[in-house]
N, C-alpha and C positions, 0 to 999 in steps of 0.2 A: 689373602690378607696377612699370611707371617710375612713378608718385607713390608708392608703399610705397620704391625706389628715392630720390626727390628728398628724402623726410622723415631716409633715414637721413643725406642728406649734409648737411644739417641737424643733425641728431645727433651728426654727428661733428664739424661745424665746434664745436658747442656745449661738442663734447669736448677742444676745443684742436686738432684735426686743420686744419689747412689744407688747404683742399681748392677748388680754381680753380675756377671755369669748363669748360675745358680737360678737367682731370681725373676730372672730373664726365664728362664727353662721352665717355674713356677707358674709364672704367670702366665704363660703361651698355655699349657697344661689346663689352667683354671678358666682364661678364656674358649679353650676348646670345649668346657660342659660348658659356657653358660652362654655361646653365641655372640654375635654381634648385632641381633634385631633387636634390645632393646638396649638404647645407648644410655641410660639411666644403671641399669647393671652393669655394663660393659666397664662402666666408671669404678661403682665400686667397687668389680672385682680387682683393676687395676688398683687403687689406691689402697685395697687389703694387702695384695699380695705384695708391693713395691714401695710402700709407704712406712719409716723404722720410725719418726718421728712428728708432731705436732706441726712442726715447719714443711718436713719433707711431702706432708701431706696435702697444704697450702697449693706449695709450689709443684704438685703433680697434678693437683685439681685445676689449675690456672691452663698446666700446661695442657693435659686434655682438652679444655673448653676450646684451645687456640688451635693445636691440631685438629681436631673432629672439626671444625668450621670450616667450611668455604666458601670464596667472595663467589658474591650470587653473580652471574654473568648479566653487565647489562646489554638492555635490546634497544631496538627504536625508541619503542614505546616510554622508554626509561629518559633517551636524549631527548624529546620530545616536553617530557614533562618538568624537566632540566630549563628547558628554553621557556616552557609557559611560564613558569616562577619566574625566572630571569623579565622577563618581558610583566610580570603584573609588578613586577619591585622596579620597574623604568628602566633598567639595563636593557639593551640591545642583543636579542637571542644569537647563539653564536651561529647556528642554519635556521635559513628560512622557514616559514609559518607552514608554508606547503610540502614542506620537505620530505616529512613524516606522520601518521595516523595513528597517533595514538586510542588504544584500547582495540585497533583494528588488528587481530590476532596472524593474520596472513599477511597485512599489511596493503598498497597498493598493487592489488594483482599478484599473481605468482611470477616467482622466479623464471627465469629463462633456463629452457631444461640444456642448455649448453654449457650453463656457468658452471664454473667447481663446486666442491662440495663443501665446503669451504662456507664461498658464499651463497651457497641454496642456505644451510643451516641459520647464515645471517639475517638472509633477507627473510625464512620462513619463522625467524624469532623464536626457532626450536633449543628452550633454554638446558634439556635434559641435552641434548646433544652437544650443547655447545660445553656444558660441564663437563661430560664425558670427554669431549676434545680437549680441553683445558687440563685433565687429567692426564691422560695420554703422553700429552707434549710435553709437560712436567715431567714425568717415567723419562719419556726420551730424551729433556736436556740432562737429565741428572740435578735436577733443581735442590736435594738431601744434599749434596756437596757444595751450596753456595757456604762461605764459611766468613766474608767481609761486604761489609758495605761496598766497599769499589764492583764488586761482580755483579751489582742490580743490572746494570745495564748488560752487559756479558751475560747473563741467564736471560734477560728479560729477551735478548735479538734470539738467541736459540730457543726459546719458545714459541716466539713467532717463525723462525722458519719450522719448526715441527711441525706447526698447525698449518705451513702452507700459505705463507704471505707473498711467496713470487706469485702465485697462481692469481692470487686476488686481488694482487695489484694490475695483472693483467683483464681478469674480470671488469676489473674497476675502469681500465682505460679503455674495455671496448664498450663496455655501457653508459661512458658518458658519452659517446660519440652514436651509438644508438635509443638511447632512453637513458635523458638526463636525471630526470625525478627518481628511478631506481639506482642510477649513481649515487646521488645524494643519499638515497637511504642504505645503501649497500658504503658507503663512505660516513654516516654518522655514526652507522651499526661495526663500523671498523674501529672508529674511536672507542666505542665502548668494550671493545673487546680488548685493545690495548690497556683502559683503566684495568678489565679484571688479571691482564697478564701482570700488570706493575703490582697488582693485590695481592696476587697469588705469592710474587718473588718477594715483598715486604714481609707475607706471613710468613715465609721458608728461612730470609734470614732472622725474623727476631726467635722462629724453632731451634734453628741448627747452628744461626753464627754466635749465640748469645757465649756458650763456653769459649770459642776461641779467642772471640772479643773480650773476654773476662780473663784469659790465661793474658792477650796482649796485656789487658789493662793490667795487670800484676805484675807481668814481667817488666816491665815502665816502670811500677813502682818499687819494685824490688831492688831496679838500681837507680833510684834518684837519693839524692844527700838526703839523709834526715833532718839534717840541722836547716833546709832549707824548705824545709815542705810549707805547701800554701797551706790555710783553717782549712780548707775542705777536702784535701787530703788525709789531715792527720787522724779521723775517724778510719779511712780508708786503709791506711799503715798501721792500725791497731787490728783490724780482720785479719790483714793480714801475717801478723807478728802472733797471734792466736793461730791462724794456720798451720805455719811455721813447728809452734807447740805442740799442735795435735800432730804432725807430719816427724816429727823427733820423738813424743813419744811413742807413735805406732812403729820407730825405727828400733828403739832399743830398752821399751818395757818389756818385750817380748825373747828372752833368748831364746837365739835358737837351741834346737834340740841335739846336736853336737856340744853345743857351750856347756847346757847342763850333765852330759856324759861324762864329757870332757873324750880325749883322747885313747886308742888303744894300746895297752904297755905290752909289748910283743913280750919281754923275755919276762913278765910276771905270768902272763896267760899260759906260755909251754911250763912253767915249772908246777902251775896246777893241776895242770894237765898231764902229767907226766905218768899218771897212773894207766889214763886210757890209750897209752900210746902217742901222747900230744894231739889227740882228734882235741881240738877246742871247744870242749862241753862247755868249758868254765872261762868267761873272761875277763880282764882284768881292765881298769880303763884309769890313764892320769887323770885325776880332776885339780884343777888350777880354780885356786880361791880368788876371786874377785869381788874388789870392795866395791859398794856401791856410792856413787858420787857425792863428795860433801863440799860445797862452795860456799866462801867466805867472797862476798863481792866488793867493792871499794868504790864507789861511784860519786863523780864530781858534778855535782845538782848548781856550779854555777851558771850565768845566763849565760854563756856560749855553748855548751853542750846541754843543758839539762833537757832538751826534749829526744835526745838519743837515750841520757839514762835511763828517761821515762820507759823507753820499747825496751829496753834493755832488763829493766828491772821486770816491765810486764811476762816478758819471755821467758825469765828463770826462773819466775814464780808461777810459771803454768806449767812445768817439767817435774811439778811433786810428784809424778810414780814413777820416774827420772829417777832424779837425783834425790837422797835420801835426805840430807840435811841442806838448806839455805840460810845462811844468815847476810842478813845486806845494812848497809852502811852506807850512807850518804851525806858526803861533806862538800861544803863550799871555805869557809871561813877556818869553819872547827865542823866536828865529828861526831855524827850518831847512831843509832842502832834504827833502822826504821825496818826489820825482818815484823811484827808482831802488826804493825801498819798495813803494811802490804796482808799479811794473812786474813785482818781483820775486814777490810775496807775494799770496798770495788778500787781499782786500780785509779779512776778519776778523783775521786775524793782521796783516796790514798798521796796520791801525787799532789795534791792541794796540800792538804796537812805537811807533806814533808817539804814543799815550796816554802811554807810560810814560818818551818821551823830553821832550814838551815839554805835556804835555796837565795838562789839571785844575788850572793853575795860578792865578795871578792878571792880568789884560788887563793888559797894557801897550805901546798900541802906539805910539806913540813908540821906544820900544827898542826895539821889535820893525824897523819901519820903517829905524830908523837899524844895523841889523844886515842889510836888506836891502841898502839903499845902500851901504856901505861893502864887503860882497863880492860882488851878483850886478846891481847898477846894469847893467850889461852888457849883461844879459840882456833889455834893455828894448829895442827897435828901433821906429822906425815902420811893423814888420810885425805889433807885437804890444798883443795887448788883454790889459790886466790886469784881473783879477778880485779884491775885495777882498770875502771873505764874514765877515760879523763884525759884533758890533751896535755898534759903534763907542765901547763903554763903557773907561775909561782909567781909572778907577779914581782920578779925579782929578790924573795926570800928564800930562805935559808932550805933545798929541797928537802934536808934530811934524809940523805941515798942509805947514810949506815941502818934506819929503821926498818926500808926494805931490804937492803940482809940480812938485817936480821930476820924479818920474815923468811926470807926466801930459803933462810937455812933450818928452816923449822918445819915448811909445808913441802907439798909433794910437789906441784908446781907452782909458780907465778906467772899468769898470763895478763898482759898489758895489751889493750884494746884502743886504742886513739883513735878520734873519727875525725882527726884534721888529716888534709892529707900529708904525706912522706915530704915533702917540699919544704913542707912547715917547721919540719922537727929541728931544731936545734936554732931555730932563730929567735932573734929576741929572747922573749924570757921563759923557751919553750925549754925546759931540764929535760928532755925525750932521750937523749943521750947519756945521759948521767947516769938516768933508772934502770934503762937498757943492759946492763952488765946482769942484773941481777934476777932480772925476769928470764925464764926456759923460755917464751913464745912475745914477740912482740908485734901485733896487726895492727895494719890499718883498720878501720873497722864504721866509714861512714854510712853503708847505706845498708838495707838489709838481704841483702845476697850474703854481703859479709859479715852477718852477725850473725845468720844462721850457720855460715859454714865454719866461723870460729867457735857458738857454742856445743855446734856438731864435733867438731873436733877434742874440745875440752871433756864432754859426754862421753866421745869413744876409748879416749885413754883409763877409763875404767874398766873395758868388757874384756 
């Protein structure tokens, strides 16, 4: 039972469960005192020992019920009574009325002791066996390794030859030509064994393909445009941009444990040492002071970007054990403070409130910039990187380029973020070249691969 064990912690990670190394090792340990004869226990031992959260527990209960299950193998008996329903509802049975005996446990006569084994087990409607074979074949295609839909049919043909479908097709062809009526049952009792193979390979991939189908589905969306996502994605780009968050801050809330040392100072450690003969009892180490990140963001809420700022804005503001201080600004027209919004307000309502105060307008950054300057200039220090997300379109006014140098001569960096693409910049009334002198970093930035790996980037120039 430890590989029937290994496949489900596979199933569960697949399930969203996190599940270590470690825990894996725990709970094999825990199942070892409490058995596997009552599957009531077996449960909760697994979801004690593997379960960190209210959800996590959800989705390892699910997943359990759907592992621990197997499609019951049908028999005759089963096709049979398939066909009477079929036939009392006026549909035409798919086999004859004689074909099969249902409740007749043997069936018509025994098996011919010539046939395979195969189909003696078919024809003698022996369902503990034919489970058991259905297991088996399974082990043998490697069915834990279906990981897409396209492979149903690929696992489901190497199940059938595991269990031995050349033998039974010839079975099959010599019993129609010697006893047709045991054809036909040994041929309805075939069909039902192909539904429980197709059962089997549906439950294997919604266990094991569901994680790789979920990394596709992510990585899809991770590079489609923002600015063009359908309604029923853009929930789907929000999990995701929360991902993203928790994946940034388990990269760099943690330093490592050299960061904190900092480095070895070779010629401070021998002159301490200088007493013992330079044996290095005593060491000395550089530590290099690092600030932790202060972002000043600048984000353009009119209709052609504003649902990038939207992830944009969600993503900075889930990096509080990040970055130390965020202050965020959102202009279309003119210019405002919306950091206290965001802290206050679920992100949905957040972004409602800030739509409806400066959103959907017309760019103008110029005024917007000169509305910066004039009350939060301040707020600019050589601890801090501004972030200016916006396609740089002015609508034909005045850019005001001297306000971003003056910023840019105040903060630590200026980093400019446009999520139109590079083709774009500098047509029409796109100033993307003007601003460009005075920004340190200028990306493209429309989908979210690349807003992770730009705020990843802005984050590391801290550590």
């Amino acid at each position: 039972m430890r590989e029937e064990l290994h496949r489900f912690f596979r199933a569960a990670r697949g399930a969203g469960v996190r599940v270590s190394p470690a825990e894996s090792i725990d709970a094999m340990r825990a199942v070892s005192e409490v058995g596997f004869a009552d599957r009531g226990l077996l449960r909760d031992t697994l979801l004690v020992t593997l379960a960190k959260t209210q959800d996590e527990k959800q989705a390892l209960a699910q997943c359990f019920d759907l592992f621990f299950s197997r499609p019951e193998p049908k028999t005759n008996a089963d096709a049979a009574e398939g066909a009477d329903q079929q036939s009392e509802s006026g549909a035409s049975p798919s086999q004859p009325s004689g074909s099969s005996a249902p409740g007749q446990g043997g069936g018509e006569g025994s098996a011919p002791p010539e046939l395979g084994e195969l189909a003696q087990m078919l024809l003698a409607q022996d369902r503990s066996a034919v489970a058991a074979a259905l297991a088996g074949a399974a082990n043998e295609a490697s069915l834990s390794n279906i990981r897409f839909f396209t492979q149903r049919g690929l696992f489901q043909s190497r199940m059938m030859e595991a269990l031995g479908i050349g033998q039974l097709r010839d079975d099959l062809d010599r019993l129609k030509a010697d006893d047709p009526a045991q054809a036909e049952r040994l041929a309805a009792a075939l069909d039902g064994l192909r539904d429980s193979v197709r059962e089997m390979v549906a439950q294997a991939l919604l266990l094991y393909g569901r994680e790789e189908a979920e990394n596709l589905r992510h990585e899809v969306l991770r590079n489609a445009p923002m600015m063009r996502l359908e309604r029923r994605q853009v929930e789907q780009m929000k999990e995701l941009i929360r991902a993203i968050a928790r994946r940034l801050r388990e990269r760099y809330s943690k330093p490592r444990k050299r960061q904190r040392r900092g480095h070895l100072d070779v010629r401070r450690t021998i002159r301490r040492n200088a007493a013992w003969g330079n044996i290095p009892f005593l060491t000395a180490w550089k530590r290099r002071h690092r600030d932790r990140p202060q972002i000043v963001a600048l984000c353009d809420v009119s209709g052609s970007v504003a649902q990038v700022s939207d992830f944009f804005l969600l993503l900075i503001h889930s990096l509080h054990e990040v970055v130390d201080d965020v202050r965020s600004f959102a202009f279309s027209g003119h210019l405002i403070e919306v950091s206290d919004i965001l802290d206050k307000q679920e992100p949905e309502a957040a972004m409602r409130e800030i739509m409806s105060k400066v959103g959907f307008g017309s760019s103008d950054y110029g005024a917007s910039l000169a509305d910066f300057e004039k009350r939060w200039l301040r707020a600019v220090t050589p601890k801090t990187t501004v972030i200016v997300l916006g396609d740089a379109r002015s609508n034909n006014l005045d850019p005001r380029t001297d306000i971003l140098r003056t910023i840019s001569e105040r903060a630590k960096r200026v980093v400019w973020l446009n999520p139109e693409g590079r083709m774009g910049w500098g047509w029409g009334d796109s100033e993307m070249f003007r601003y460009a002198p005075f920004c340190n970093l200028v990306r493209q930035c429309s989908n979210a691969k690349q807003l992770e790996r730009a705020v990843s980037d802005i984050v590391a120039a801290y550590q």
